[in-house]
mmCIF file of the N, C-alpha and C atoms, coordinates in Angstrom:
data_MODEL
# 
_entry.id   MODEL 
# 
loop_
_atom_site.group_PDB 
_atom_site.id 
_atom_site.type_symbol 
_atom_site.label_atom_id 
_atom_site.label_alt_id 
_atom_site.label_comp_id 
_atom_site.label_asym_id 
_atom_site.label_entity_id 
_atom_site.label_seq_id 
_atom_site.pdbx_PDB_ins_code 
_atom_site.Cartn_x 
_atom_site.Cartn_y 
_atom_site.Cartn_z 
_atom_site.occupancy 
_atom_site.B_iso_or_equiv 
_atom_site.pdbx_formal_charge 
_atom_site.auth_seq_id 
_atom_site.auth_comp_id 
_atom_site.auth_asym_id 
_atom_site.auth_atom_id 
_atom_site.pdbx_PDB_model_num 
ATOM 1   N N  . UNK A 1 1  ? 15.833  -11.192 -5.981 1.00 0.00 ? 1  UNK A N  1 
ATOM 2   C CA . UNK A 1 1  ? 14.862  -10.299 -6.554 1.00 0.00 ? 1  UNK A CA 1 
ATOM 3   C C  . UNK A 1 1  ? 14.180  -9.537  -5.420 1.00 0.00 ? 1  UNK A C  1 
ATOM 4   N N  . UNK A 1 2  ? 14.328  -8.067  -5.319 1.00 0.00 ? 2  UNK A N  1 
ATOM 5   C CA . UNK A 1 2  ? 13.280  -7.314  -4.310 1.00 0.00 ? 2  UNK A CA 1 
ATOM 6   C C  . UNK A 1 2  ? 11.874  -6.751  -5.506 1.00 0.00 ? 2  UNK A C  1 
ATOM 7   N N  . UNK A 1 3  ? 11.123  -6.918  -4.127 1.00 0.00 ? 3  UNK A N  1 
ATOM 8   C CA . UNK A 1 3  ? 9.947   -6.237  -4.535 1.00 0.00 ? 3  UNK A CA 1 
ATOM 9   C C  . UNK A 1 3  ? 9.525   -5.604  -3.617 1.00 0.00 ? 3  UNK A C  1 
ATOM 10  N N  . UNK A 1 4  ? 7.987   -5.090  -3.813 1.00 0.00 ? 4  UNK A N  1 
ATOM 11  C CA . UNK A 1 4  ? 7.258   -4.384  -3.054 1.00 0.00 ? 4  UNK A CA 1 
ATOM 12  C C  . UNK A 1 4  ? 6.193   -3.850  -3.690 1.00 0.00 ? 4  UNK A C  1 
ATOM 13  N N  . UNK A 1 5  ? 5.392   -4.100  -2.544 1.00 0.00 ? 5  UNK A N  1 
ATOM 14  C CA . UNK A 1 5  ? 4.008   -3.799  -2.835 1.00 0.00 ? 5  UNK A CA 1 
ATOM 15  C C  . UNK A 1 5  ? 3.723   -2.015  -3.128 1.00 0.00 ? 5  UNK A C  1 
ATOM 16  N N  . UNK A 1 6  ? 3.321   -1.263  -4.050 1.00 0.00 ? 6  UNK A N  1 
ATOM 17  C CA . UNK A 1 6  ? 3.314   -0.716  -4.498 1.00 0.00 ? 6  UNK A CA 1 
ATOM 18  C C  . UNK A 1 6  ? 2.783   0.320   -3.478 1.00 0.00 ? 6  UNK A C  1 
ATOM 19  N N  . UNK A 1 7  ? 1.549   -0.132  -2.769 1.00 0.00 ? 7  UNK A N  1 
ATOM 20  C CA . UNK A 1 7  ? 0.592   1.022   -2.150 1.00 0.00 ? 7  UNK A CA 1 
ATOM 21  C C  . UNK A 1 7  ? 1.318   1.356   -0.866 1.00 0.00 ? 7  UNK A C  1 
ATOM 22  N N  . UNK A 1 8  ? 2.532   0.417   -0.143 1.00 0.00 ? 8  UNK A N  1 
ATOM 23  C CA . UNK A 1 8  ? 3.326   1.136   1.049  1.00 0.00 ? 8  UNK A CA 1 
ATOM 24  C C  . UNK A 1 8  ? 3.997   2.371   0.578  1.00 0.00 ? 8  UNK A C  1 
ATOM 25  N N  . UNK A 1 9  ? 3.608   2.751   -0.450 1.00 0.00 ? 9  UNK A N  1 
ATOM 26  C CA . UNK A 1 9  ? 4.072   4.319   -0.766 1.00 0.00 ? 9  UNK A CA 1 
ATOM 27  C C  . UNK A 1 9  ? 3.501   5.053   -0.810 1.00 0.00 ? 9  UNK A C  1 
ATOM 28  N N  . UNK A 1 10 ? 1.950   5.055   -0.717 1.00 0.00 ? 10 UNK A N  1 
ATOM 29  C CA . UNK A 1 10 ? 1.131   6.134   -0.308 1.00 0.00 ? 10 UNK A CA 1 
ATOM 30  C C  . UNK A 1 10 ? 1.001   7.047   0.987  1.00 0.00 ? 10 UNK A C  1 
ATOM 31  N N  . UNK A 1 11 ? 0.430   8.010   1.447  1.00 0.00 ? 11 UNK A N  1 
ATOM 32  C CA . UNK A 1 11 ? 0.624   8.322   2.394  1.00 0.00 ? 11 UNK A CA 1 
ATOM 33  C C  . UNK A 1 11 ? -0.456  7.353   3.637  1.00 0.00 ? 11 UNK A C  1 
ATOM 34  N N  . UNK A 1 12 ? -0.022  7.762   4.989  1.00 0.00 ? 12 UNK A N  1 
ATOM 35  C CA . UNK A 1 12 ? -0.626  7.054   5.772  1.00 0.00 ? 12 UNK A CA 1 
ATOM 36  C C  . UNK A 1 12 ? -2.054  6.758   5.974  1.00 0.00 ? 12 UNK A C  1 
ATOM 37  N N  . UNK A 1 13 ? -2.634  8.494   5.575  1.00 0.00 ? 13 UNK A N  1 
ATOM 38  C CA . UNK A 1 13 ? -4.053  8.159   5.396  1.00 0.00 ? 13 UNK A CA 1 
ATOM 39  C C  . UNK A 1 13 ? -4.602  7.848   4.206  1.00 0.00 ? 13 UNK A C  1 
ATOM 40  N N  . UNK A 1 14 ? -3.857  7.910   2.840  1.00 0.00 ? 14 UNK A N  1 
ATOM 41  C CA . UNK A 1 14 ? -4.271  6.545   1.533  1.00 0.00 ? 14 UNK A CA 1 
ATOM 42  C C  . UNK A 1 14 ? -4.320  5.313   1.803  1.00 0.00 ? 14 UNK A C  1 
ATOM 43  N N  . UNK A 1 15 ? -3.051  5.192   2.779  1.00 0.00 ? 15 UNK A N  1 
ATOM 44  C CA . UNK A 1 15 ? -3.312  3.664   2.833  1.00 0.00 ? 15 UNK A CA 1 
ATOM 45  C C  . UNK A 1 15 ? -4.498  3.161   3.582  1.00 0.00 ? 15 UNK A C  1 
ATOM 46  N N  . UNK A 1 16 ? -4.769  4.102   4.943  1.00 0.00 ? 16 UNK A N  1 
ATOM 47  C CA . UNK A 1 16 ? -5.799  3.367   5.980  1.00 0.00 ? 16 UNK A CA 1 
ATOM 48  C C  . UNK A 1 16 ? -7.615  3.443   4.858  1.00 0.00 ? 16 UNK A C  1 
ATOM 49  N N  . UNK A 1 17 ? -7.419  4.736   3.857  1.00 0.00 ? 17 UNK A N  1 
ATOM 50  C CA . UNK A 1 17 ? -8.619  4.871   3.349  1.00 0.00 ? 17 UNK A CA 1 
ATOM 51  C C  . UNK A 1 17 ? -8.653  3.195   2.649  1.00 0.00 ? 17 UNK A C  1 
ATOM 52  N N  . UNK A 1 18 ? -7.579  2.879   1.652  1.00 0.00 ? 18 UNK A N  1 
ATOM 53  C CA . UNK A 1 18 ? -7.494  2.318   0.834  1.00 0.00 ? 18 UNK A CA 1 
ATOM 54  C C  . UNK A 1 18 ? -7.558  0.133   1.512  1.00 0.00 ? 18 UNK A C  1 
ATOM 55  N N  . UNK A 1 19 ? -6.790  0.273   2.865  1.00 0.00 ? 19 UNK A N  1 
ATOM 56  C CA . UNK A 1 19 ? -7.024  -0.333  3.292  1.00 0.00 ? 19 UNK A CA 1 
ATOM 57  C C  . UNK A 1 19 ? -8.256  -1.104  3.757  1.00 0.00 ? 19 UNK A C  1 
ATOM 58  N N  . UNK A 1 20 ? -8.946  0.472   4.586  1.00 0.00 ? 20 UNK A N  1 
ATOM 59  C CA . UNK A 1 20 ? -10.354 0.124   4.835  1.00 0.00 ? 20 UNK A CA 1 
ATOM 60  C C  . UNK A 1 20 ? -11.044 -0.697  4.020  1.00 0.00 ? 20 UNK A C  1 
ATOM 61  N N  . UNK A 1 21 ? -11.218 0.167   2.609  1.00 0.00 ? 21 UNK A N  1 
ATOM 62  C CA . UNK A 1 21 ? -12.406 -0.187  1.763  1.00 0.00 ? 21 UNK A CA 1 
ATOM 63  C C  . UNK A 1 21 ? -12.354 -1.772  1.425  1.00 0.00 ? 21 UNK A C  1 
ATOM 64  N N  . UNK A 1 22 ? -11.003 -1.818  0.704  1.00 0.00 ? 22 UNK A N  1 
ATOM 65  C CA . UNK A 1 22 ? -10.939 -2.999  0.755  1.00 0.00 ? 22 UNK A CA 1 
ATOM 66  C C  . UNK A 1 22 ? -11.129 -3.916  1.322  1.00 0.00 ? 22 UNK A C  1 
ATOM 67  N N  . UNK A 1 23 ? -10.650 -4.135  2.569  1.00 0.00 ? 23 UNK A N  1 
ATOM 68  C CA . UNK A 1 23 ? -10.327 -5.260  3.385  1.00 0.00 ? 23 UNK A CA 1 
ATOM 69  C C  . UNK A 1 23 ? -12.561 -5.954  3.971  1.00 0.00 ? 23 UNK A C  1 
ATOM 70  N N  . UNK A 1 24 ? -12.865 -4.484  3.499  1.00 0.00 ? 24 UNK A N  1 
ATOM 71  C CA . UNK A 1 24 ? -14.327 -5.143  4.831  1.00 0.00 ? 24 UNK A CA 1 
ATOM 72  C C  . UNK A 1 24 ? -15.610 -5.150  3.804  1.00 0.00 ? 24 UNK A C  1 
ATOM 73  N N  . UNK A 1 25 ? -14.992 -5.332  2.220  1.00 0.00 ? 25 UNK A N  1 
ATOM 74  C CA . UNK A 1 25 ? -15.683 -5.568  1.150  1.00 0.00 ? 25 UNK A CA 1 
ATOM 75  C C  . UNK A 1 25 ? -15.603 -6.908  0.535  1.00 0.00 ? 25 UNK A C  1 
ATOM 76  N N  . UNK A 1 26 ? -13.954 -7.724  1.062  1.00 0.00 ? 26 UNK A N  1 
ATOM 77  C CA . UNK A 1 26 ? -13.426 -8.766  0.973  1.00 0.00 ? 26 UNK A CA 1 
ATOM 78  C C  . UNK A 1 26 ? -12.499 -8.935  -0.265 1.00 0.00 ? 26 UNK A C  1 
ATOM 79  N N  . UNK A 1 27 ? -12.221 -7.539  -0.841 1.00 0.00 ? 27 UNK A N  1 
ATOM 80  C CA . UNK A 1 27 ? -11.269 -7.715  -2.051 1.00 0.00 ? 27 UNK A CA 1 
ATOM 81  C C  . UNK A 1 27 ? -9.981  -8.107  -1.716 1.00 0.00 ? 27 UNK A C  1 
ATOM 82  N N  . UNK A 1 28 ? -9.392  -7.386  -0.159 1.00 0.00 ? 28 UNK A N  1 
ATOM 83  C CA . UNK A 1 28 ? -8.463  -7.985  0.328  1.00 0.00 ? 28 UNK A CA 1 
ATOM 84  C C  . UNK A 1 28 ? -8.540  -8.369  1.582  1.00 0.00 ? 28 UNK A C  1 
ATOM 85  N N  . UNK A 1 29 ? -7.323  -9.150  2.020  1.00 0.00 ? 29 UNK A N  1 
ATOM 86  C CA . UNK A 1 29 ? -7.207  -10.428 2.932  1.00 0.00 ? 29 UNK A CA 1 
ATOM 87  C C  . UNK A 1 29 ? -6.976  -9.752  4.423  1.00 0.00 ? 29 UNK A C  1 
ATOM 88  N N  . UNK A 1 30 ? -6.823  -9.964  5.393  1.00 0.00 ? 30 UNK A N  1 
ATOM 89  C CA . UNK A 1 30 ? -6.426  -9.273  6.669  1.00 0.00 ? 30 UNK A CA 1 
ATOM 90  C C  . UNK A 1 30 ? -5.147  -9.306  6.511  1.00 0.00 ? 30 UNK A C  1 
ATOM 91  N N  . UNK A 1 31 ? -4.237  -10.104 5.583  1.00 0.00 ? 31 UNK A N  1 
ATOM 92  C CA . UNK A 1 31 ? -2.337  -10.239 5.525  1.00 0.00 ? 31 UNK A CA 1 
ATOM 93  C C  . UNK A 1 31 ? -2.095  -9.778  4.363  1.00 0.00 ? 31 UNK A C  1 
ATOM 94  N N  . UNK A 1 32 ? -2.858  -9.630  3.557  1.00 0.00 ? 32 UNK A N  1 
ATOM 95  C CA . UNK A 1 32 ? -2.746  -8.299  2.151  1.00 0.00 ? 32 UNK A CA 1 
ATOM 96  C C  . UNK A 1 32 ? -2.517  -7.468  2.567  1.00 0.00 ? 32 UNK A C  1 
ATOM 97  N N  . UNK A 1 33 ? -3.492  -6.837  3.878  1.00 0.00 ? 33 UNK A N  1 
ATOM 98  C CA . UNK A 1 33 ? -3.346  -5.432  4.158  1.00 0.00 ? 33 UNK A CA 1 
ATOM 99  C C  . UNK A 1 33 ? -2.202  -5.319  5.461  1.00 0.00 ? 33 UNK A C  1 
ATOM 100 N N  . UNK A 1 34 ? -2.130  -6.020  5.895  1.00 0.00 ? 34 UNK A N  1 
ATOM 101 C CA . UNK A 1 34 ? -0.650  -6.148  7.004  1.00 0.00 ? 34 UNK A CA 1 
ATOM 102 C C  . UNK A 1 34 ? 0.161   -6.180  6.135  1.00 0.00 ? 34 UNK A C  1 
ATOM 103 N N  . UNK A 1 35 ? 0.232   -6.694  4.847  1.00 0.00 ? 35 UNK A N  1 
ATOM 104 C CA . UNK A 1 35 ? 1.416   -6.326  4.017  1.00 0.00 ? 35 UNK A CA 1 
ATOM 105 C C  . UNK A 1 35 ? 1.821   -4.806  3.873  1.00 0.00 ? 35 UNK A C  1 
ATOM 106 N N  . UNK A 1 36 ? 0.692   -3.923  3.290  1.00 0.00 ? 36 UNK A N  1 
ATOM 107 C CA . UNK A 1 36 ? 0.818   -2.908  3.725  1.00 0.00 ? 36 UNK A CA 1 
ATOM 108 C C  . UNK A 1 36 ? 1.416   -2.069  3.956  1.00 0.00 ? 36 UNK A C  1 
ATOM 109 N N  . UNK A 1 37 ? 1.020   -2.272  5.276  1.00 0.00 ? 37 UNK A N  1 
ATOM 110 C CA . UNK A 1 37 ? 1.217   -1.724  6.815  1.00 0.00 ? 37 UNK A CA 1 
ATOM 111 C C  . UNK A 1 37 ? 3.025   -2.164  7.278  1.00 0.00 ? 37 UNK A C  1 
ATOM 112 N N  . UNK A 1 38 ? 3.420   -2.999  6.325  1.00 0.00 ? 38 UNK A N  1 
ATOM 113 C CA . UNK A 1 38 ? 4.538   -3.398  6.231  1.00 0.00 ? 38 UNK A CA 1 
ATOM 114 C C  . UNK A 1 38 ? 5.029   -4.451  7.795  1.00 0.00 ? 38 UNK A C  1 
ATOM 115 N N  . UNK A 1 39 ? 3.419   -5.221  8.003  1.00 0.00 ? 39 UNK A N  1 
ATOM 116 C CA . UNK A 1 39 ? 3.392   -6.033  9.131  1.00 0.00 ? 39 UNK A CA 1 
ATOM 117 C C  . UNK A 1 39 ? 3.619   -7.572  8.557  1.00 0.00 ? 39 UNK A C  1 
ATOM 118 N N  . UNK A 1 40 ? 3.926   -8.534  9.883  1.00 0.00 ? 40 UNK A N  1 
ATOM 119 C CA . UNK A 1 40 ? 4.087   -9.797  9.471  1.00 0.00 ? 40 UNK A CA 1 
ATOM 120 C C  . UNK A 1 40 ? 2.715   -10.187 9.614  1.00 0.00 ? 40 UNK A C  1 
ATOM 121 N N  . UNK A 1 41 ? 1.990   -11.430 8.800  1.00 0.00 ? 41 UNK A N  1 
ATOM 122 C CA . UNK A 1 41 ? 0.843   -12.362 8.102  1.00 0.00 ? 41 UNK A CA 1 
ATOM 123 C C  . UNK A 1 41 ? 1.082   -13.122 9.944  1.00 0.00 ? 41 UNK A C  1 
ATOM 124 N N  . UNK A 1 42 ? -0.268  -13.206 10.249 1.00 0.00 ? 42 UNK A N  1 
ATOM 125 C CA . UNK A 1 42 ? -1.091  -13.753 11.059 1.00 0.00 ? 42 UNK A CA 1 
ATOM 126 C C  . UNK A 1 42 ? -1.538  -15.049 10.750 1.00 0.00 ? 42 UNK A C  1 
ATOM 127 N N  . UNK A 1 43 ? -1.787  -16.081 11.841 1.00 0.00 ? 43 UNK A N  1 
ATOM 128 C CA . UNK A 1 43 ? -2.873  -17.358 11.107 1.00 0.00 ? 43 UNK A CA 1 
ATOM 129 C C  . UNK A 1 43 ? -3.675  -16.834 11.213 1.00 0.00 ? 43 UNK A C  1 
ATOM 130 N N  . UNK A 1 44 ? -4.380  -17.446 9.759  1.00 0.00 ? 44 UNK A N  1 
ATOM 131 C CA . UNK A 1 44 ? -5.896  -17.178 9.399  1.00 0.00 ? 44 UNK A CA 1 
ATOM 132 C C  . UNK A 1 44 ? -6.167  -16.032 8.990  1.00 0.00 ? 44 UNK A C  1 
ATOM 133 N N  . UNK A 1 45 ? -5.088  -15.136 8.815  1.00 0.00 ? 45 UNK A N  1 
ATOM 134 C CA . UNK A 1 45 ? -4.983  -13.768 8.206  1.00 0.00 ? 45 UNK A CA 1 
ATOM 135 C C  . UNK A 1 45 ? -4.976  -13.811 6.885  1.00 0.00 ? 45 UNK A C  1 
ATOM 136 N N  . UNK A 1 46 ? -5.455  -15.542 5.564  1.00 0.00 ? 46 UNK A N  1 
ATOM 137 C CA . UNK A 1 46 ? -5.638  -15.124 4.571  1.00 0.00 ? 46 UNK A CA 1 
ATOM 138 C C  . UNK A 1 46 ? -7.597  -15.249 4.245  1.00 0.00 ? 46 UNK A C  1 
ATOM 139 N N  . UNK A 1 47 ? -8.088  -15.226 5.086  1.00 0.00 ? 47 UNK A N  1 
ATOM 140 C CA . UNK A 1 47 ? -9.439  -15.125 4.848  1.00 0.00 ? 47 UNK A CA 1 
ATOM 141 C C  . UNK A 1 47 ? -10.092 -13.997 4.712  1.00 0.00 ? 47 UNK A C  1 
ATOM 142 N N  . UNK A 1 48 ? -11.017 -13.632 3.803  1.00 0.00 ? 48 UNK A N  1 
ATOM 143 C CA . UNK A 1 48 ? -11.738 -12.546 3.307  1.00 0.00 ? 48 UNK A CA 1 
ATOM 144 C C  . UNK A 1 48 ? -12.817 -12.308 4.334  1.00 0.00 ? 48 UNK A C  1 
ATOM 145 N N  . UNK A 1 49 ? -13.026 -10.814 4.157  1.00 0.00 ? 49 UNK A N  1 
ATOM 146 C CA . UNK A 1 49 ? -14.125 -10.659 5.576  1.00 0.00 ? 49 UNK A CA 1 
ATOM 147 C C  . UNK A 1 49 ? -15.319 -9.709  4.326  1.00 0.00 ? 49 UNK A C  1 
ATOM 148 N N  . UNK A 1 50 ? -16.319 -9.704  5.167  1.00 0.00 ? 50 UNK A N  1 
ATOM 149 C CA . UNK A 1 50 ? -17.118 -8.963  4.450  1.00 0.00 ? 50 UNK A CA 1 
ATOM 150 C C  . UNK A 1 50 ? -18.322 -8.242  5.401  1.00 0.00 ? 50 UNK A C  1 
ATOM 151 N N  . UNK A 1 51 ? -18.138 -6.709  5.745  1.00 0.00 ? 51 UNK A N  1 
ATOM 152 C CA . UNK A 1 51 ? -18.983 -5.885  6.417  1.00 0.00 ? 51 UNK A CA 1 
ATOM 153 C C  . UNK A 1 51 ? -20.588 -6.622  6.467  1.00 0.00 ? 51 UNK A C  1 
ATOM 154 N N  . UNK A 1 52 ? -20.765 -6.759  8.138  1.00 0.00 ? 52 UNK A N  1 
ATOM 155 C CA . UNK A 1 52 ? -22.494 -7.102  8.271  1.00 0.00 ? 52 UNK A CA 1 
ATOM 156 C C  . UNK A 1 52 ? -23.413 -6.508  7.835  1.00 0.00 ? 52 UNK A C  1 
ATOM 157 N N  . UNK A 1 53 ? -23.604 -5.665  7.379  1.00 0.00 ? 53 UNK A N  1 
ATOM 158 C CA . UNK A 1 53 ? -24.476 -4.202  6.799  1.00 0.00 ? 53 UNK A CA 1 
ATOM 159 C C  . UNK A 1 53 ? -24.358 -4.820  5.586  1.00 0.00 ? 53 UNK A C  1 
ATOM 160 N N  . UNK A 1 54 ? -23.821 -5.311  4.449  1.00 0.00 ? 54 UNK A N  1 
ATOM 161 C CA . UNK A 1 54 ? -23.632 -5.693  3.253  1.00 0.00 ? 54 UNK A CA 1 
ATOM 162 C C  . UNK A 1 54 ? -24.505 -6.958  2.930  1.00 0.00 ? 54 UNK A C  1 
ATOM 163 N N  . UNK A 1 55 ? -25.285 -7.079  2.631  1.00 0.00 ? 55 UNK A N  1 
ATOM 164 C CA . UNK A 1 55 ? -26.455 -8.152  2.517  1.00 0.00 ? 55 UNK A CA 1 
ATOM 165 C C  . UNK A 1 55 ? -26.489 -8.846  0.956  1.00 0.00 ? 55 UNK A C  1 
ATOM 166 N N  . UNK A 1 56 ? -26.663 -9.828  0.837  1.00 0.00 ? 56 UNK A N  1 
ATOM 167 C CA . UNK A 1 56 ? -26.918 -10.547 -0.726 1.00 0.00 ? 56 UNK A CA 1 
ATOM 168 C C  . UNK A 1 56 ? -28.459 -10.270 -0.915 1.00 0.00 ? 56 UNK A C  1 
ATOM 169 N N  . UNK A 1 57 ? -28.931 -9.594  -2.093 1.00 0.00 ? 57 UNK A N  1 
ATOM 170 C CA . UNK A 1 57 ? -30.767 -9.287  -2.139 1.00 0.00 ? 57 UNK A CA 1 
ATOM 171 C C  . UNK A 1 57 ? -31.271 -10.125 -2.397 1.00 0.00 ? 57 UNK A C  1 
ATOM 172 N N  . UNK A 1 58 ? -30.995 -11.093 -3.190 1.00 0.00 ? 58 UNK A N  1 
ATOM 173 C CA . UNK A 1 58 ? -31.412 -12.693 -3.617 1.00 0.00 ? 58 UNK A CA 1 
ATOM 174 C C  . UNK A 1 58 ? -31.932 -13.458 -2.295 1.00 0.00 ? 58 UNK A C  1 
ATOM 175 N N  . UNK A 1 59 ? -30.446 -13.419 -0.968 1.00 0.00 ? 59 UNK A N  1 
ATOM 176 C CA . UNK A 1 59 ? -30.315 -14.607 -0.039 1.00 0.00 ? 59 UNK A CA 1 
ATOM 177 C C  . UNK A 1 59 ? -31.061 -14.257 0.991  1.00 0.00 ? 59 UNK A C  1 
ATOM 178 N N  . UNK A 1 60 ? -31.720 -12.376 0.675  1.00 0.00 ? 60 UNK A N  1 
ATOM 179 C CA . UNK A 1 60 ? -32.507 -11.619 1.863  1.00 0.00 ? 60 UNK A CA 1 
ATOM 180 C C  . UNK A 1 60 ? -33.954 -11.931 1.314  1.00 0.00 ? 60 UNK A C  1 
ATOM 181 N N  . UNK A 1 61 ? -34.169 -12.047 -0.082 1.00 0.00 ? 61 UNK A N  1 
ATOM 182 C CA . UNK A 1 61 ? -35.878 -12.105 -0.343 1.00 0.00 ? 61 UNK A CA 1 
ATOM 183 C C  . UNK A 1 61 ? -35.827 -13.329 -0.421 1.00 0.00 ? 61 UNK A C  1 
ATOM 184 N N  . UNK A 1 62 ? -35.060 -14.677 -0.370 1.00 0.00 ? 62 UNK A N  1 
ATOM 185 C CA . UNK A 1 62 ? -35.252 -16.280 -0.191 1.00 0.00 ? 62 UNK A CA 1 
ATOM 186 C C  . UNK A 1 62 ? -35.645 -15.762 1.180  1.00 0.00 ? 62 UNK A C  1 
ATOM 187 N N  . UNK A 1 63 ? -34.588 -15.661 2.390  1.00 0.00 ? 63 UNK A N  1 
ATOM 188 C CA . UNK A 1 63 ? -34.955 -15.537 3.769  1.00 0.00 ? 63 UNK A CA 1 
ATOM 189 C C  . UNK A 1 63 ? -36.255 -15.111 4.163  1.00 0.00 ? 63 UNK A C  1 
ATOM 190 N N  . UNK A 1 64 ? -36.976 -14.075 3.630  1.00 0.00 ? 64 UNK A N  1 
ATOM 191 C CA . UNK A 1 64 ? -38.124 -13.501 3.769  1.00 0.00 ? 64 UNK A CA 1 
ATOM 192 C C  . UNK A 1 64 ? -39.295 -14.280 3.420  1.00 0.00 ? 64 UNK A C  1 
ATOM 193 N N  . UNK A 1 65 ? -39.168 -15.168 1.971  1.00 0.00 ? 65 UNK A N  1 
ATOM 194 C CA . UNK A 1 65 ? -40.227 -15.975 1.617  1.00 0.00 ? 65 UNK A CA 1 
ATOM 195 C C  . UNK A 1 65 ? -40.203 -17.364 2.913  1.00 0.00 ? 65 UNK A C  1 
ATOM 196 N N  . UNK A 1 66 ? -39.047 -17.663 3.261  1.00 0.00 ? 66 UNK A N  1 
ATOM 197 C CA . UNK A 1 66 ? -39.139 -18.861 4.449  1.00 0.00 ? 66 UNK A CA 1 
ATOM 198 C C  . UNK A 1 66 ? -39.747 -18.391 5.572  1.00 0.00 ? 66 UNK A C  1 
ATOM 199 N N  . UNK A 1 67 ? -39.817 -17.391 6.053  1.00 0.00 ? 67 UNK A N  1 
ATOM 200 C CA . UNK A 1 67 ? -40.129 -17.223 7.080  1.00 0.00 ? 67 UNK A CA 1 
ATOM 201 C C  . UNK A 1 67 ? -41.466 -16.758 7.291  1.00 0.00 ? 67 UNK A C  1 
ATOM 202 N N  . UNK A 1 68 ? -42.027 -16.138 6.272  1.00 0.00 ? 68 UNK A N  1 
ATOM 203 C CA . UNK A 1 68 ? -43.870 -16.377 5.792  1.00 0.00 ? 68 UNK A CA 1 
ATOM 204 C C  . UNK A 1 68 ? -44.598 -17.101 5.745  1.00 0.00 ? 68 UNK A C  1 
ATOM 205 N N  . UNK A 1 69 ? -43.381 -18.368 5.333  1.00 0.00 ? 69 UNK A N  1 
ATOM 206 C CA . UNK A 1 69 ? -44.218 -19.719 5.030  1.00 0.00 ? 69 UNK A CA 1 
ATOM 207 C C  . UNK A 1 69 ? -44.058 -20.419 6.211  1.00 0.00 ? 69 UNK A C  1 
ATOM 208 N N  . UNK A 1 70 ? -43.527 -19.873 6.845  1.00 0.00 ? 70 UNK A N  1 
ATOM 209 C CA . UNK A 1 70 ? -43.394 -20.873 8.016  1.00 0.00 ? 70 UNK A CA 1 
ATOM 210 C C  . UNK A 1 70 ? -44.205 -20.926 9.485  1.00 0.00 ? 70 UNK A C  1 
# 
């Protein structure tokens, strides 16, 4: 059975847009997107990443009340 991932048919800059977003939002994996790229999977290339700028508002106004009280 062949397959293939559908989005190695976009053009180069769909994929890097499409890549981007994904990968540093954590929808996809660092070896999702080397799939891609039509690269070989890395160790530890199935863990989700998620951009530092991207904050939980809940885990930022807990953080804020600890550190008032403290």
């Amino acid at each position: 059975m062949l397959t293939a991932n559908k989005l190695q048919y976009m053009s180069n800059a769909d994929k890097l847009n499409v890549s981007s977003q994904l990968l540093d939002r954590g929808i996809m994996s660092i070896n999702d997107v080397r799939e891609i790229w039509n690269l070989p999977p890395v160790d530890g290339g199935d863990a989700r990443i998620i951009r530092g700028e991207y904050w939980n508002a809940d885990e930022k106004i807990n953080e804020e009340r600890i550190d008032k009280n403290a």
